[in-house]
PDBQT receptor file of N, H, CA, C and O in Angstrom, charges set to zero:
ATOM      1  N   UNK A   1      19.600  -3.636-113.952  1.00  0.00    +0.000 N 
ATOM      2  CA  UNK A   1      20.974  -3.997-113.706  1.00  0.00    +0.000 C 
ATOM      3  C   UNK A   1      21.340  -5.268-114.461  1.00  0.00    +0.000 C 
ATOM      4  O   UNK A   1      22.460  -5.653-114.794  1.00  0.00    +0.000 OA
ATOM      5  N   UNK A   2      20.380  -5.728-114.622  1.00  0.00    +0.000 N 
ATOM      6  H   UNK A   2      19.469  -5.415-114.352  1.00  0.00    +0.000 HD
ATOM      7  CA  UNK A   2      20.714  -7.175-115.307  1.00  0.00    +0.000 C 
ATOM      8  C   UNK A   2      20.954  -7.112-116.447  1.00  0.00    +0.000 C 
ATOM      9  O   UNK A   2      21.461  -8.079-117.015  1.00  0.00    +0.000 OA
ATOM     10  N   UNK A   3      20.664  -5.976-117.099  1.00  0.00    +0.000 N 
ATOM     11  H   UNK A   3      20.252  -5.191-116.637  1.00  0.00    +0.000 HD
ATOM     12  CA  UNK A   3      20.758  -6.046-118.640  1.00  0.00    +0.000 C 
ATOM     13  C   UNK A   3      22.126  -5.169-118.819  1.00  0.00    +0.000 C 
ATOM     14  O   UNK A   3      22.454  -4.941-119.984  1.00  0.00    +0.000 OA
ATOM     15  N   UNK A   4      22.801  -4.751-117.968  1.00  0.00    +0.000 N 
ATOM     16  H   UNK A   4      22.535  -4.937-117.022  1.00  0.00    +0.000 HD
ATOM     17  CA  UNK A   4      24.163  -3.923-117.825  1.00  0.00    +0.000 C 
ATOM     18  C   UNK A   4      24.858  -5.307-117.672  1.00  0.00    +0.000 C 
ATOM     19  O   UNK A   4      25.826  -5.260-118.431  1.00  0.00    +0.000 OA
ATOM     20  N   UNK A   5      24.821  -6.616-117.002  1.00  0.00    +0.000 N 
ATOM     21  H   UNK A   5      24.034  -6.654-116.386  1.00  0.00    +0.000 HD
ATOM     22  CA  UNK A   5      26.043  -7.473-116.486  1.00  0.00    +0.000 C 
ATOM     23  C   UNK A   5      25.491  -8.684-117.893  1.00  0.00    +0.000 C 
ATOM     24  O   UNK A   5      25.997  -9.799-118.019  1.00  0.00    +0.000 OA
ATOM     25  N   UNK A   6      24.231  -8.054-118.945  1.00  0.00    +0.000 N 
ATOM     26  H   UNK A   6      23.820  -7.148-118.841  1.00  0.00    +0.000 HD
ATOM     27  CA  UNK A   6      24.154  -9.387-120.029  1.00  0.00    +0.000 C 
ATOM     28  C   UNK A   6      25.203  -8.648-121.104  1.00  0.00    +0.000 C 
ATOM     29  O   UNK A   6      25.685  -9.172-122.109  1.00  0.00    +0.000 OA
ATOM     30  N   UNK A   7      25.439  -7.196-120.583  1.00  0.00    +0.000 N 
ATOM     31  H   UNK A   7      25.048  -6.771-119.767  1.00  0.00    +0.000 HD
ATOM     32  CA  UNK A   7      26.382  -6.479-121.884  1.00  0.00    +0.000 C 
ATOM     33  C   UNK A   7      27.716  -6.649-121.535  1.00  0.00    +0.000 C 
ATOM     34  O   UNK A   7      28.596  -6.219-122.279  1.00  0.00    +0.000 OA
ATOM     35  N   UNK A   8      27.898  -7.050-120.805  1.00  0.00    +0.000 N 
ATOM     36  H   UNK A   8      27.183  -7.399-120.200  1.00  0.00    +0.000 HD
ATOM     37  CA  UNK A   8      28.978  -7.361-120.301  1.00  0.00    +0.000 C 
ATOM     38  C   UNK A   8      29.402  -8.804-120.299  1.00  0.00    +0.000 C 
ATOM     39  O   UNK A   8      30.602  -9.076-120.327  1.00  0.00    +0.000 OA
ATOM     40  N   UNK A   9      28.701  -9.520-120.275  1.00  0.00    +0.000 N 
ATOM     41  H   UNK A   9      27.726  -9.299-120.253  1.00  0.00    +0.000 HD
ATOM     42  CA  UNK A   9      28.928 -10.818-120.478  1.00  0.00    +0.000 C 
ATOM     43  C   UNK A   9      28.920 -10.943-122.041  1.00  0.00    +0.000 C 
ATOM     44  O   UNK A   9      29.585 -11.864-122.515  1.00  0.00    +0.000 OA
ATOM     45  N   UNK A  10      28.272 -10.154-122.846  1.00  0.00    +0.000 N 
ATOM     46  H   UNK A  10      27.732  -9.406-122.460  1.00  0.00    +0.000 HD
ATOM     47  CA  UNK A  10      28.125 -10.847-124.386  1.00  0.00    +0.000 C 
ATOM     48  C   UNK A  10      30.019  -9.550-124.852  1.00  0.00    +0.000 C 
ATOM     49  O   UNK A  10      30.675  -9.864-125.844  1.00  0.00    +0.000 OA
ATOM     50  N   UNK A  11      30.361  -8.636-124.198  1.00  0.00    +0.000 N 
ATOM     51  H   UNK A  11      29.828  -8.381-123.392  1.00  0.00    +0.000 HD
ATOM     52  CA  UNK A  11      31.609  -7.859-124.421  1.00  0.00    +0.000 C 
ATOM     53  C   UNK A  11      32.321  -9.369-124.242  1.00  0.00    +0.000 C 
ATOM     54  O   UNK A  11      32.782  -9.741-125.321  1.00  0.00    +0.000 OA
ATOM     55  N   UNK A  12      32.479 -10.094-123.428  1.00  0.00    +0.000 N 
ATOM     56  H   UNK A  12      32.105  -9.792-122.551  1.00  0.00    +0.000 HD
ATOM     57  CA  UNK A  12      33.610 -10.755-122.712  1.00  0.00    +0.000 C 
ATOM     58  C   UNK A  12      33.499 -12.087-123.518  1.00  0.00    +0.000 C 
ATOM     59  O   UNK A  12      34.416 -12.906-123.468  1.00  0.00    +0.000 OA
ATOM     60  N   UNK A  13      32.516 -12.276-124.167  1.00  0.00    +0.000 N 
ATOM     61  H   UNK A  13      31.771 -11.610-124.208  1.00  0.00    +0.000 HD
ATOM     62  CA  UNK A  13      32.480 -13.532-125.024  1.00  0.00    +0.000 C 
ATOM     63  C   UNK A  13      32.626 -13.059-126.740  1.00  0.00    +0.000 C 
ATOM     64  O   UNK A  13      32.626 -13.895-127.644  1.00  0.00    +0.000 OA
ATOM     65  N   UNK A  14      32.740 -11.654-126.955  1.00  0.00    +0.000 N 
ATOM     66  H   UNK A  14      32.740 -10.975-126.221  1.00  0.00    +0.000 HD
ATOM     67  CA  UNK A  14      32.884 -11.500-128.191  1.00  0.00    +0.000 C 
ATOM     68  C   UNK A  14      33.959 -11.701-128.908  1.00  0.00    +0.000 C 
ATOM     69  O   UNK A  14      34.521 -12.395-128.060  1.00  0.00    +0.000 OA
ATOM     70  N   UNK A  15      35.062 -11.649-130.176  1.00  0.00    +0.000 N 
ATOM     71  H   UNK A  15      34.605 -11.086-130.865  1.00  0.00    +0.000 HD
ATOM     72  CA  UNK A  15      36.386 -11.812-130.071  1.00  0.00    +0.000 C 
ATOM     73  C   UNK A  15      37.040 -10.354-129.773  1.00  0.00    +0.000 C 
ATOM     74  O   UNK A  15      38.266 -10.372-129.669  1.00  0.00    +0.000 OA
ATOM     75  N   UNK A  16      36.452  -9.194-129.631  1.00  0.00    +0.000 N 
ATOM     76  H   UNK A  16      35.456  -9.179-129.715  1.00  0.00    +0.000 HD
ATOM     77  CA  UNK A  16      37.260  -8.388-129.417  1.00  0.00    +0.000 C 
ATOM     78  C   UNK A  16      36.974  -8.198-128.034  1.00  0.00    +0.000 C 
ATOM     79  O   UNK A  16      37.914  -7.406-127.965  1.00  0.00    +0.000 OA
ATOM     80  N   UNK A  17      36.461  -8.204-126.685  1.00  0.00    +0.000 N 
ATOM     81  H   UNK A  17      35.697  -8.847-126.740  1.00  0.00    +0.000 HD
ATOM     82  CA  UNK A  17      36.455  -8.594-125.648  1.00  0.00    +0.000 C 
ATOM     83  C   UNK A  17      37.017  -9.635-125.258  1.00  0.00    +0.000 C 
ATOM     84  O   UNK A  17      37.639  -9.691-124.198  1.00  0.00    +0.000 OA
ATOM     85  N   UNK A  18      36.869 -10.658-126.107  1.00  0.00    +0.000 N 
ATOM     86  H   UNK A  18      36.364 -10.612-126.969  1.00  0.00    +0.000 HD
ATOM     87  CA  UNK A  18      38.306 -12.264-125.315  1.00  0.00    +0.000 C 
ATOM     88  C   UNK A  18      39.959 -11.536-125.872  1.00  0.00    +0.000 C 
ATOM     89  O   UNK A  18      40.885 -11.590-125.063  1.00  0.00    +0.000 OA
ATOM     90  N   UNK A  19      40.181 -10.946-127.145  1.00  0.00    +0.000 N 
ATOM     91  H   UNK A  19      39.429 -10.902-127.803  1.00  0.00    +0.000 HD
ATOM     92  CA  UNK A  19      40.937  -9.892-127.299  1.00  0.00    +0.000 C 
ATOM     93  C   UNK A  19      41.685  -8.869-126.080  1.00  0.00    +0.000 C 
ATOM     94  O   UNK A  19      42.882  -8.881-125.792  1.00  0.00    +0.000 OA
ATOM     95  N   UNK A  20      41.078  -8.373-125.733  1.00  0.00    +0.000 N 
ATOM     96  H   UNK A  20      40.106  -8.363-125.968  1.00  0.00    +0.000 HD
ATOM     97  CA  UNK A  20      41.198  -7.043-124.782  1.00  0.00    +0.000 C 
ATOM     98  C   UNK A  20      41.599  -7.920-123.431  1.00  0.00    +0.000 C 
ATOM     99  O   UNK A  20      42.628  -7.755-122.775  1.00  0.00    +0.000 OA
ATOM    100  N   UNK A  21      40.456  -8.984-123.139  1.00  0.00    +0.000 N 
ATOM    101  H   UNK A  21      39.621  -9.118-123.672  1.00  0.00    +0.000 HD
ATOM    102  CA  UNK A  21      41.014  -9.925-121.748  1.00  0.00    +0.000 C 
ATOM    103  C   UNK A  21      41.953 -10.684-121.393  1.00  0.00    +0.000 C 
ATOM    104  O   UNK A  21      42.299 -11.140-120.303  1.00  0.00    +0.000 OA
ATOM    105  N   UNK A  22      42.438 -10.799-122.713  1.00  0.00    +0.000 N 
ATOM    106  H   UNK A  22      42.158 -10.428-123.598  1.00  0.00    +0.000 HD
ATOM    107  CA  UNK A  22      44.056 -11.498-123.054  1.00  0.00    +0.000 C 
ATOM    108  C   UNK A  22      44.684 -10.514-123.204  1.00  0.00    +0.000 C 
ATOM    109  O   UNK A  22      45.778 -10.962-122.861  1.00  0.00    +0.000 OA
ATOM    110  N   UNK A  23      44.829  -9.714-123.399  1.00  0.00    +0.000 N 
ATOM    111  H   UNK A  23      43.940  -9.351-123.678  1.00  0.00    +0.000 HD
ATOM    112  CA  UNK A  23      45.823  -8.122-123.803  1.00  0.00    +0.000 C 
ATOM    113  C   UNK A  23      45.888  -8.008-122.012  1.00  0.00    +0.000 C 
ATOM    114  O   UNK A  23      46.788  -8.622-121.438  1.00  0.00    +0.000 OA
ATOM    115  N   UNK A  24      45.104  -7.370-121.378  1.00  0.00    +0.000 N 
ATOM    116  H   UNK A  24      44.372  -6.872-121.844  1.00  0.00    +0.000 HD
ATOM    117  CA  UNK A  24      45.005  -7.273-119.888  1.00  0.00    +0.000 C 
ATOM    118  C   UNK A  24      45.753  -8.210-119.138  1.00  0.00    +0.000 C 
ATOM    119  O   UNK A  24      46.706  -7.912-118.419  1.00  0.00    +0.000 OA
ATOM    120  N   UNK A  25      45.162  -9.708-119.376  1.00  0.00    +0.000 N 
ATOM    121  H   UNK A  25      44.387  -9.949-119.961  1.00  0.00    +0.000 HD
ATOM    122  CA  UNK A  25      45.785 -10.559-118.542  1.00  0.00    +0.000 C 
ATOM    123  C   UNK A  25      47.050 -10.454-118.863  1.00  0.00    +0.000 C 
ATOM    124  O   UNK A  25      47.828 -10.498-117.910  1.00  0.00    +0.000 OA
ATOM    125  N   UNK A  26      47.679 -10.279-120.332  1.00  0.00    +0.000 N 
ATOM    126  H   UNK A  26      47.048 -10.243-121.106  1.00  0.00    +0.000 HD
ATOM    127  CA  UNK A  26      49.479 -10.243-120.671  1.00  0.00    +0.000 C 
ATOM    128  C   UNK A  26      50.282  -9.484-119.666  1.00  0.00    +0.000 C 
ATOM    129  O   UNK A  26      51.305  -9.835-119.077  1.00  0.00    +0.000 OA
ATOM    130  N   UNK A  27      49.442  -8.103-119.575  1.00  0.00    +0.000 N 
ATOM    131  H   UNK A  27      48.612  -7.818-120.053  1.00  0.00    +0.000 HD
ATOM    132  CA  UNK A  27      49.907  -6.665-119.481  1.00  0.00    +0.000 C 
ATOM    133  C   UNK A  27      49.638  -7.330-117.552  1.00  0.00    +0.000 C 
ATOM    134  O   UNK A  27      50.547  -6.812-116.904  1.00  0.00    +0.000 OA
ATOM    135  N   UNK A  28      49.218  -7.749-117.105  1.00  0.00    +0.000 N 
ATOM    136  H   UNK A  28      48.480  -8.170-117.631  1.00  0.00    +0.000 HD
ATOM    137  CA  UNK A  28      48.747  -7.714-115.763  1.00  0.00    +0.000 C 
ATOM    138  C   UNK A  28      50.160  -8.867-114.733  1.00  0.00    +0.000 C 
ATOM    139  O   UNK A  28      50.813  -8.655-113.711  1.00  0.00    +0.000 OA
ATOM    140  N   UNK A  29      50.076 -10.044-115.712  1.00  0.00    +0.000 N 
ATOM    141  H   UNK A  29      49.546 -10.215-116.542  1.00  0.00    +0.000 HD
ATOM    142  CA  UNK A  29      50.861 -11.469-115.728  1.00  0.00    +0.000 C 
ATOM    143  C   UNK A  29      52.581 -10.494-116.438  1.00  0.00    +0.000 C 
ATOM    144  O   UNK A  29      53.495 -11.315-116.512  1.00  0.00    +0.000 OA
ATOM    145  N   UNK A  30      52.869  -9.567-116.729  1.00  0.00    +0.000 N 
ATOM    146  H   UNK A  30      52.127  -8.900-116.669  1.00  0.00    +0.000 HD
ATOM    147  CA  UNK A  30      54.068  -8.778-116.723  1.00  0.00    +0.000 C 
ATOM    148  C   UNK A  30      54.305  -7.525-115.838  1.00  0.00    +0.000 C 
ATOM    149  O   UNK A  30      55.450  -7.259-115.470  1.00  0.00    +0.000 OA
ATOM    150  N   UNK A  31      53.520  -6.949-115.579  1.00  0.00    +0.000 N 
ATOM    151  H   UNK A  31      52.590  -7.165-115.878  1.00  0.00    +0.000 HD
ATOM    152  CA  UNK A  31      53.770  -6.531-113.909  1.00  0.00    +0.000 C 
ATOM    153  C   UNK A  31      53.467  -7.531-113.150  1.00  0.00    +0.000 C 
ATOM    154  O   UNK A  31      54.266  -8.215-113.790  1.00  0.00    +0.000 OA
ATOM    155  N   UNK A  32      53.166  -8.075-112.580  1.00  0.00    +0.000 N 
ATOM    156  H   UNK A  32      52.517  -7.520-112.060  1.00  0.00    +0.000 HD
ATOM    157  CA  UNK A  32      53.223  -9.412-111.508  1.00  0.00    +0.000 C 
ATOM    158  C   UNK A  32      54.896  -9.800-111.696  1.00  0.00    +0.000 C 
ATOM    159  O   UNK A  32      55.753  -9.647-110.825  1.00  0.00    +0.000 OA
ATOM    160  N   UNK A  33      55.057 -10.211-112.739  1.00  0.00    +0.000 N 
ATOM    161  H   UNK A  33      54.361 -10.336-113.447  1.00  0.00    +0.000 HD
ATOM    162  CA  UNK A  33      57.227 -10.700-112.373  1.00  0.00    +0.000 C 
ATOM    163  C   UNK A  33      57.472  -9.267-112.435  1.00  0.00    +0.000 C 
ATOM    164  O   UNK A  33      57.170  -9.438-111.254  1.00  0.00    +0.000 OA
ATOM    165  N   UNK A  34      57.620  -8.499-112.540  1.00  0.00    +0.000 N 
ATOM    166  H   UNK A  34      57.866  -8.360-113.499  1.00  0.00    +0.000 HD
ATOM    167  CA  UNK A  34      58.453  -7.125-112.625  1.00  0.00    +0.000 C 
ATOM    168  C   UNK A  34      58.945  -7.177-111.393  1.00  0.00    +0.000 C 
ATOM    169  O   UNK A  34      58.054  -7.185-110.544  1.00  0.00    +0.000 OA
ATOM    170  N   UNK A  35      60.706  -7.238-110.709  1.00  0.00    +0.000 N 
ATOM    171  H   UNK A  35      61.431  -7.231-111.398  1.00  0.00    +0.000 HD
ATOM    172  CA  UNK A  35      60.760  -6.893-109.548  1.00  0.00    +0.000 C 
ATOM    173  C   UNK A  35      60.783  -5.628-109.352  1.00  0.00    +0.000 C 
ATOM    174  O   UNK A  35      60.954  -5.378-108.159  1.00  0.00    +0.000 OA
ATOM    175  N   UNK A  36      60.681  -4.676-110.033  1.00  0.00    +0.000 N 
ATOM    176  H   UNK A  36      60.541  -4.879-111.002  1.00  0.00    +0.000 HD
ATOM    177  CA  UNK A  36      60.239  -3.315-109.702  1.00  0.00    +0.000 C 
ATOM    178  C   UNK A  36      59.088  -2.996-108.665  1.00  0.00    +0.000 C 
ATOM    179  O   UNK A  36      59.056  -2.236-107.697  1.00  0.00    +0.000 OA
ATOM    180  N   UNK A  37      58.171  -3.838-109.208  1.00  0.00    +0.000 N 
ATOM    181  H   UNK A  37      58.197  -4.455-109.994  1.00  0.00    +0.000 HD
ATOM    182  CA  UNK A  37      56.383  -4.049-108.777  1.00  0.00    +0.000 C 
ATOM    183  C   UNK A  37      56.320  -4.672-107.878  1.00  0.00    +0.000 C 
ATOM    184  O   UNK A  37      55.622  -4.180-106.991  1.00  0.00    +0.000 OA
ATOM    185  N   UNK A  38      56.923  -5.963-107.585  1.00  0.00    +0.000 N 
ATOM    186  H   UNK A  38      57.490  -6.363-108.305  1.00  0.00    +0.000 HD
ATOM    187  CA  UNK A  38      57.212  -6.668-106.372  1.00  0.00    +0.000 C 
ATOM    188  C   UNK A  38      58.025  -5.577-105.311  1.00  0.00    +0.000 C 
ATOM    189  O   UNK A  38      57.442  -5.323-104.256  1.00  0.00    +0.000 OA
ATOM    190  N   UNK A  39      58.949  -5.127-105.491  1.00  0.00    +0.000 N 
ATOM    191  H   UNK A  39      59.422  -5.332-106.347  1.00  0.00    +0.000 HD
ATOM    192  CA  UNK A  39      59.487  -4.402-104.609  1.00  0.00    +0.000 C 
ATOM    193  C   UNK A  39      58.571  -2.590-104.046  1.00  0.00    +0.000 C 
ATOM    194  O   UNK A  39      58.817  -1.956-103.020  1.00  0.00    +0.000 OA
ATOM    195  N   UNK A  40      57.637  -2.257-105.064  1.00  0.00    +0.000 N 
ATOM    196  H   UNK A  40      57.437  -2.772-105.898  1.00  0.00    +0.000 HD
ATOM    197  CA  UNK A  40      56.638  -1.479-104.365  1.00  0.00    +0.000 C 
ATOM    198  C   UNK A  40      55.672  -2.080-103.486  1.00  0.00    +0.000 C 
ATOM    199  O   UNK A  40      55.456  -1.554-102.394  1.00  0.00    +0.000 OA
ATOM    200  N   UNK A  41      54.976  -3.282-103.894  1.00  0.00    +0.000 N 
ATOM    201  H   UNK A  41      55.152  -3.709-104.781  1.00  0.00    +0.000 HD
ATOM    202  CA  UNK A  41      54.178  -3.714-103.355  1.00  0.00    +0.000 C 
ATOM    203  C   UNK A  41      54.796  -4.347-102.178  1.00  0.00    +0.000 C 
ATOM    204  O   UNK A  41      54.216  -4.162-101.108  1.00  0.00    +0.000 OA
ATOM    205  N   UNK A  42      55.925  -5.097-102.180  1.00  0.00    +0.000 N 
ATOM    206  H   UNK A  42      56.397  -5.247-103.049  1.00  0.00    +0.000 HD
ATOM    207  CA  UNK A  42      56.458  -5.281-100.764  1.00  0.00    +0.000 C 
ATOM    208  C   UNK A  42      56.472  -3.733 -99.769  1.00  0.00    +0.000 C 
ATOM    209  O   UNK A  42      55.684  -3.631 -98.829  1.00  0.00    +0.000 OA
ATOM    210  N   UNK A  43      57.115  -2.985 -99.993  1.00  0.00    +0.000 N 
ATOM    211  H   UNK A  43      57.755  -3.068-100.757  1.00  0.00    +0.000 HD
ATOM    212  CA  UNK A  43      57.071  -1.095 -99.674  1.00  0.00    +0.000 C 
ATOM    213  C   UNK A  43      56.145  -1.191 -98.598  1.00  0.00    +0.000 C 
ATOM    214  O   UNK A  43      56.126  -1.253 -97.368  1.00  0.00    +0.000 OA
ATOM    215  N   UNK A  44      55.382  -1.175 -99.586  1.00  0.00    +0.000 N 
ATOM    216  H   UNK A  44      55.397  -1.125-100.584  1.00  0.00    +0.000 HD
ATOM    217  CA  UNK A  44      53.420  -0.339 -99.364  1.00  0.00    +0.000 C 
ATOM    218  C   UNK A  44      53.256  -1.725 -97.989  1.00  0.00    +0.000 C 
ATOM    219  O   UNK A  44      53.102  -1.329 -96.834  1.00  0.00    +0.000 OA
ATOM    220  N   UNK A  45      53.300  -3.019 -98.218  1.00  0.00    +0.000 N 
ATOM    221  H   UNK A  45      53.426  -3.341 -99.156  1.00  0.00    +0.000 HD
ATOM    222  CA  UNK A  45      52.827  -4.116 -97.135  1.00  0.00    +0.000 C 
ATOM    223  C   UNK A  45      53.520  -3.886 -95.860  1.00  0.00    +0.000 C 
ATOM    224  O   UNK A  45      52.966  -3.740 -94.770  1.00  0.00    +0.000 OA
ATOM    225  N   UNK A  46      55.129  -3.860 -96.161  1.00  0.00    +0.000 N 
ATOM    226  H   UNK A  46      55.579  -3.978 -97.046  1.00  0.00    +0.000 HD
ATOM    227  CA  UNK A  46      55.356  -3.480 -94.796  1.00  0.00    +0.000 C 
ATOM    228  C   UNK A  46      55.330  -2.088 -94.157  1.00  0.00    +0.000 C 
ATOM    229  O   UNK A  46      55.839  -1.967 -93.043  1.00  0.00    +0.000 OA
ATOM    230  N   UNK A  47      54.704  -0.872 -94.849  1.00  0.00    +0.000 N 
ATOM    231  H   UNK A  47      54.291  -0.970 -95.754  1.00  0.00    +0.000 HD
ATOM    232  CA  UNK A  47      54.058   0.080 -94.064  1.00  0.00    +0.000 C 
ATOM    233  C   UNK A  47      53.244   0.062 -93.449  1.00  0.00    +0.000 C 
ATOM    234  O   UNK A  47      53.175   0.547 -92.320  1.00  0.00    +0.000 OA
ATOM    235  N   UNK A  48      52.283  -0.596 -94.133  1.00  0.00    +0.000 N 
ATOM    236  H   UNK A  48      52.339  -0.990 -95.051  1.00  0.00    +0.000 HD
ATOM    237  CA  UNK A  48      50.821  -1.148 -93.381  1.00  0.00    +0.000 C 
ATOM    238  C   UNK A  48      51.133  -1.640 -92.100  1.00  0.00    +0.000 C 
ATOM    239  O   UNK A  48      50.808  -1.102 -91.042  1.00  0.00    +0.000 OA
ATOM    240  N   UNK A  49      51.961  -2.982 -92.272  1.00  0.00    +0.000 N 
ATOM    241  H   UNK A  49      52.225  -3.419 -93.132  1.00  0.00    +0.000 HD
ATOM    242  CA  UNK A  49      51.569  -3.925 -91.484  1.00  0.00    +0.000 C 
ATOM    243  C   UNK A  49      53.375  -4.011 -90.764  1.00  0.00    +0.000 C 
ATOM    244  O   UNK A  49      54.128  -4.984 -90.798  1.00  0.00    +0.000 OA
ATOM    245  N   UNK A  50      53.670  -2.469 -90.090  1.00  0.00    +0.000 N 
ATOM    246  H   UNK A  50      53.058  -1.679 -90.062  1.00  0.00    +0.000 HD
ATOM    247  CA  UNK A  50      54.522  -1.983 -89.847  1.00  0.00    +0.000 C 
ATOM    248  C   UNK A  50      54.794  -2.838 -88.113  1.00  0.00    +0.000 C 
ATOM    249  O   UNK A  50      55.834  -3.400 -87.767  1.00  0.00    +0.000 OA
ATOM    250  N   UNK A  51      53.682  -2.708 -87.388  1.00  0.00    +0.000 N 
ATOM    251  H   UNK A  51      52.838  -2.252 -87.668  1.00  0.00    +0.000 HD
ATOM    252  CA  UNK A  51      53.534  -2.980 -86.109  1.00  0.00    +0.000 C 
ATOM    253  C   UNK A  51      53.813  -2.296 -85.062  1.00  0.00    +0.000 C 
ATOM    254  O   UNK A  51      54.405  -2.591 -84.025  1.00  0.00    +0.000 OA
ATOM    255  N   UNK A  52      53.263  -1.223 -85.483  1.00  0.00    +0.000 N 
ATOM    256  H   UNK A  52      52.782  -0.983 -86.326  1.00  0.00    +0.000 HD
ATOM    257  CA  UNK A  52      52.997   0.061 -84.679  1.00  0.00    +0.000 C 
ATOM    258  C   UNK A  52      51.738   0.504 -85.013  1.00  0.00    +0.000 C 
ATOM    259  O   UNK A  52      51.681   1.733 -85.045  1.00  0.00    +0.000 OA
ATOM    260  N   UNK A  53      50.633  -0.104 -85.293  1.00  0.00    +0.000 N 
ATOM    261  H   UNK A  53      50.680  -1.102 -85.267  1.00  0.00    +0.000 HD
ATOM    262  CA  UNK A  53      49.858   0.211 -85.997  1.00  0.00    +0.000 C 
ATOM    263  C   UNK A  53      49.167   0.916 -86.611  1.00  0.00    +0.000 C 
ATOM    264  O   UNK A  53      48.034   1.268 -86.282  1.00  0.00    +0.000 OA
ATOM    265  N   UNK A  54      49.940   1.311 -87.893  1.00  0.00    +0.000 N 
ATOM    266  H   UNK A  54      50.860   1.025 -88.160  1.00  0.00    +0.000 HD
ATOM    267  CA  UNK A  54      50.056   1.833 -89.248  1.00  0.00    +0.000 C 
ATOM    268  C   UNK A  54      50.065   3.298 -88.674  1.00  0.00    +0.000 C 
ATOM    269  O   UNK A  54      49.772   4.046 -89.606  1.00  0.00    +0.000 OA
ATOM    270  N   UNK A  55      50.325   4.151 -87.293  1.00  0.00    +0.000 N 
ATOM    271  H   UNK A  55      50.563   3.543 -86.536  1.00  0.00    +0.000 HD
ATOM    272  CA  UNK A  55      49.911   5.604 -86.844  1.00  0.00    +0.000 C 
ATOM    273  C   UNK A  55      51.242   6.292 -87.239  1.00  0.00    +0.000 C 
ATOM    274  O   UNK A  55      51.185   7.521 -87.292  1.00  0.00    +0.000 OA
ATOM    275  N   UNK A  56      52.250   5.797 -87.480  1.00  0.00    +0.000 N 
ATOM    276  H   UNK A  56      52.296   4.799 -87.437  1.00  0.00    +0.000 HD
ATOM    277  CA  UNK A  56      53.131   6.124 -87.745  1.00  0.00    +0.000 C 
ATOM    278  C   UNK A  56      53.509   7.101 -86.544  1.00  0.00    +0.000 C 
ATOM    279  O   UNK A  56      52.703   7.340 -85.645  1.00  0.00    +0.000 OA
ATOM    280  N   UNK A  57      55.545   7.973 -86.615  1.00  0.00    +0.000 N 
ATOM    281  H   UNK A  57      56.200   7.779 -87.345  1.00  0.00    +0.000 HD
ATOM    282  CA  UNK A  57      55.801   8.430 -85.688  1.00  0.00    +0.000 C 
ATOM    283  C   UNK A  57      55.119   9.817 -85.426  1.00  0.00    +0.000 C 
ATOM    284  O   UNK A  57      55.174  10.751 -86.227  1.00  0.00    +0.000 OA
ATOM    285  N   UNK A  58      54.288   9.864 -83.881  1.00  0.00    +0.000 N 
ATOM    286  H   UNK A  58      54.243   9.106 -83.231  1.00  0.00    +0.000 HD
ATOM    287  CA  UNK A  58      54.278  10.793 -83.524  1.00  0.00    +0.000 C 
ATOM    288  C   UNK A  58      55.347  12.201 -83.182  1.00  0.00    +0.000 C 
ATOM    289  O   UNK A  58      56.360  11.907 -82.547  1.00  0.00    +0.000 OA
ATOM    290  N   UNK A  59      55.197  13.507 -83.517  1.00  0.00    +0.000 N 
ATOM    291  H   UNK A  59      54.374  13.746 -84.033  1.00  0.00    +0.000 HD
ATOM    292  CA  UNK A  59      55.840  13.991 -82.531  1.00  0.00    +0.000 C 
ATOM    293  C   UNK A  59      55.478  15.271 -81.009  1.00  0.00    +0.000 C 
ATOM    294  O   UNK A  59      56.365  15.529 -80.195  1.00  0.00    +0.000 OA
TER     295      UNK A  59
């Protein structure tokens, strides 16, 4: 296993891995402001954490 998380560590220090982790973080840090995305993820939280707990209506 250790030699799976050293390939991974030498991906993430290469320039096309610091590449790709900046592409991600862009792409990640532009859904985060999207109020589109904010407004699903609000959705989805207050279903959960509805306070009925989450069983929704019986009939």
């Amino acid at each position: 296993m250790a030699s799976l998380f050293n390939k991974v560590v030498q991906l993430a220090n290469s320039p096309k891995g610091k590449q790709a982790i900046a592409q991600a973080t862009a792409k990640a840090q532009q859904l985060a402001n999207d109020p589109k995305t904010k407004a699903k993820i609000d959705d989805v939280r207050r279903r959960f954490s509805g306070g009925r707990g989450g069983a929704g209506p019986t009939a």
